[in-house]
Steps between C-alpha positions, in 0.01 A plus 500: 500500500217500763546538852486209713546682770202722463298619782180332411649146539817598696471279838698567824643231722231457730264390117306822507522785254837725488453795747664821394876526642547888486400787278734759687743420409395306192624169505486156288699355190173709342523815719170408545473490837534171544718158518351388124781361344503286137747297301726805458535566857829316533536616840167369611379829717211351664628563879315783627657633808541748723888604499733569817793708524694149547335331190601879306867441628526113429366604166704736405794315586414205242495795249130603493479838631130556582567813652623763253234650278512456139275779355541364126382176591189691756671287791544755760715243769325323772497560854448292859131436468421498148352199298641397205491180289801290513680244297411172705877396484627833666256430783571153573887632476408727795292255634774257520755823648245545719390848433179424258215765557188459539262342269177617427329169362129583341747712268767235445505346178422106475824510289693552775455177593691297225819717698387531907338226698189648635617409865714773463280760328244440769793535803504870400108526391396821617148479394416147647308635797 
């Protein structure tokens, strides 16, 4: 199956080409680094972000623990400050709690946007200015 979602024709939601999300720790459907995602990403990770305690807590609550490591999987648990790829749903479920991160947009999938309005990505755009 080829990757639609591969960097060299991967666009973010500002049209340009997909910026790199994080590389420590390695994020993306792909663990490559970045929000790529194809037609076996079911959970559509193409929000890159930058997580808050609150989004870790609100998280882990809807039964997604992003904060324990999981050596066998090379996940070693996010903390306040890291970036990390997303599922667009989770993010607009925060987003509607009111405790969405931050969204770093040149590294935001396009495919995000068949799930979040980009009003609301952009509202928490840290890389507009």
């Amino acid at each position: 199956m080829a990757n639609v979602g591969s960097k060299e024709k991967a666009r973010n939601v500002l049209g340009g080409p997909l910026a790199t999300c994080s590389l420590k720790p390695k994020t993306g459907y792909f663990r490559d680094g970045c929000c790529n995602t194809d037609a076996t990403d079911r959970g559509s990770h193409t929000v890159c972000t930058r997580v808050t305690a609150e989004f870790l807590a609100f998280s882990k609550a809807k039964g997604n623990d992003l904060t324990t490591p999981a050596p066998a999987h090379g996940f070693p648990g996010l903390k306040p400050g890291d970036s990390w790829c997303l599922c667009a749903a989770r993010w607009k479920e925060a987003y509607d709690a009111g405790v969405a991160p931050m969204v770093v947009l040149a590294a935001t999938h396009e495919k995000a946007l068949e799930i979040v309005p980009f009003e609301a990505l952009k509202r928490f755009g840290i890389d507009l200015n």
